[in-house]
Every structure is written in C-alpha cells, then in structure tokens.
C-alpha positions, 0 to 999 in steps of 0.5 A: 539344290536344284530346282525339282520339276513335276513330272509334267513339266520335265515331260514337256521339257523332255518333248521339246528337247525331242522335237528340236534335235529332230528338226535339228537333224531334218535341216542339217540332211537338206541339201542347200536348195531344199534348206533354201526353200526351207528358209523361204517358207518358214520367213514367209510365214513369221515376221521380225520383230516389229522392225521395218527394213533400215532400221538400226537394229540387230534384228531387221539387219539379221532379218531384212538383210543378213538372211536373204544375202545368205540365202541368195548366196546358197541358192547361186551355189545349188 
C-alpha cells in the first residue's frame, strides 16, 4: 500500500513538479551564452557545500573545477 498524501501535501508536490519542468523548459530553450549567464548568476549567488578549491571532494571538483571548465567551454563556442 502506498503512502496517502493530504491534499495539501500532494498540492505542494504537485507545484514543485509544476515549477521544475518549467525552468527545465526555460533553460533547455537558452541558447549557450544565455545558459552560460544563467550559470554564472545562479553560482554567484550559492555556494558548494562547505568545500574550498583543492579539496578531494566530489562536490568542490563538481563545483570549483568541473563547472567553470564547462562553462568556458560553451562561452569559446557562443
């Protein structure tokens, strides 16, 4: 048996999963220096995990490393 939701609950689950599929639509129509912007903004305003640059760690490689690579990567193509 599953687990029953009150309508409220299954209402805010309902608007999230409304509000993700639209940003999901809104980023997958930017064209790569818009999404690169996007990017830029958006880091500028969260920070990893608690990791600082060099650490051995999933997120400050994903974070410190891996994305900004990504993101020159697009904007040399734009």
């Amino acid at each position: 048996m599953a687990f029953k939701m009150t309508p409220e609950a299954q209402a805010r689950i309902d608007e999230h999963r409304a509000w993700a599929t639209q940003r999901r639509v809104e980023f997958a129509n930017l064209n790569n220096e818009s999404l690169v912007a996007s990017a830029k903004l958006y880091m500028a305003n969260m920070t990893p995990a608690q990791f600082a640059p060099g650490e051995p760690v999933y997120d400050a490689t994903m974070w410190h490393i891996i994305l900004p690579e990504l993101l020159r990567r697009l904007s040399d193509q734009a």
